[in-house]
C-alpha positions, 0 to 999 in steps of 0.5 A: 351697383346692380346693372340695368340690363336690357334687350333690344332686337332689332333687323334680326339682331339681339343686343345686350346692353349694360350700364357697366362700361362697353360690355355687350353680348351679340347673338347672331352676326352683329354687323353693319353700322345698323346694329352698332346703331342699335347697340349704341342707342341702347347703352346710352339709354341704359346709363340714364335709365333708372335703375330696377329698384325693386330687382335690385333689392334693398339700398345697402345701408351708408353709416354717416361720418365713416367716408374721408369726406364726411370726415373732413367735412365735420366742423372739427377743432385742434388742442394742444396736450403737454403730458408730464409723469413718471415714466413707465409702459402704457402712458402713451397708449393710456393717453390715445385710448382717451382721445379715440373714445372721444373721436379724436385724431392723432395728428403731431407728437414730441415725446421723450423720456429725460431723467425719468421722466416722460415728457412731451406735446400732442396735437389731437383734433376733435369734433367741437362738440366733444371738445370739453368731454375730451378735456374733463376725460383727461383730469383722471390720467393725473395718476399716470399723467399731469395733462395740460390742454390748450386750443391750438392755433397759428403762429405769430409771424413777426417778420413779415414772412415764412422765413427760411430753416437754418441747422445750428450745431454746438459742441464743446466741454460742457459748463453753464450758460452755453444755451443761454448765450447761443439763444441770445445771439439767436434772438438778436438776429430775429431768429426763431427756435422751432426745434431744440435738443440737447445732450451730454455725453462722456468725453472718450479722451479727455474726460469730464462732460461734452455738450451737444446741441442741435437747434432748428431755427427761421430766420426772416426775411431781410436778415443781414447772414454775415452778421449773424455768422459773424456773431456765432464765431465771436461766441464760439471763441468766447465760451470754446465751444464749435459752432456749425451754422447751415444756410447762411448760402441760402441766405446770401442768395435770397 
């Protein structure tokens, strides 16, 4: 921003006065409470003073939509991309390149490679008025890609509340029916599964598959945590497999 600049003299005194901060130059012994007083009127004169517009040549330029503001402030809306293909290099830079030409934001991803295939969820946002462009851009990844597209929105709460996080780890010989039977308990108590991975890996001394899970659930408000254990370790006797659940401390506190 150019400054306003300007003179003033007065008993004997030549103040410069600037609208940047308290920068001042003094020719001559600037002294006494007259000369601050001169000093003083002329600052405040500066920083509301118009500026010299014709000194200060043109306006520089502002291009529209590039600030965070006007970013944020553009009506915009979210869409849920599920991707499946074979897997292979360049299928996610492929998949950004469409939403980037189209004004799109990267905002959350799950993607993974399972057996070959690659697999996965994004959550892009987009301004509405490119939001179908967005969508018909998508149907010729179907070489590379199958893309599904969804609007995004908030999740049902069927419980009255938030719910609190809790960590549920499984381990044992693998066999049919362990997610199933740990999903059920799960769903009895209320319990929502926000995130689920499971492998299977060699066991190092006794051979044959072992089965690992980890599951991230919420369990709501009101839900009684020493049944639920209990039910765990019922279940855990059942099929042999070790159960650790963690919060059920949180919850006997709340």
């Amino acid at each position: 921003m150019p400054r306003s600049v300007f003179l003033l003299q007065s008993s004997g005194y030549v103040v410069r006065a600037t609208s940047r901060g308290p920068e001042r130059e003094a020719w001559g012994a600037l002294a006494g409470s007259r000369a601050w007083c001169c000093w003083r009127c002329a600052h405040d004169r500066a920083r509301t003073r118009p500026p010299n517009l014709a000194a200060a040549g043109p306006a520089p330029q502002v291009r529209r939509g590039t600030s965070a503001t006007g970013y944020h402030r553009r009506m915009r809306t979210q869409l849920v991309l599920t991707v499946v293909g074979d897997d292979r290099s360049g299928l996610v830079q492929a998949l950004a390149d469409v939403v980037d030409q189209h004004g799109g934001n990267w905002e959350e991803s799950r993607l993974g490679e399972l057996a070959g295939t690659f697999a996965g969820v994004v959550v892009v946002s987009v301004p509405q008025e490119r939001a179908e462009d967005l969508r018909a851009a998508l149907e010729p990844l179907a070489g590379l890609l199958e893309v599904s597209v969804r609007p995004g929105g908030t999740p049902v709460d069927e419980g009255g509340g938030p719910g609190r996080p809790v960590l549920v780890e499984i381990m044992g010989n693998d066999q049919p029916g362990i997610v199933r039977s740990i999903s059920t308990v799960l769903a009895d108590h209320g319990l929502n599964v926000a995130e689920m991975e499971t492998r299977t890996v060699e066991a190092p001394m006794a051979g044959g598959q072992l089965f690992e899970a980890t599951v991230v659930a919420t369990v709501p408000e009101g839900t009684d945590a020493d049944a639920l254990q209990a039910d765990l370790e019922r279940l855990a006797g059942e099929i042999q497999v070790e159960v650790t659940f963690r919060g059920t401390e949180d919850l006997a506190d709340g």
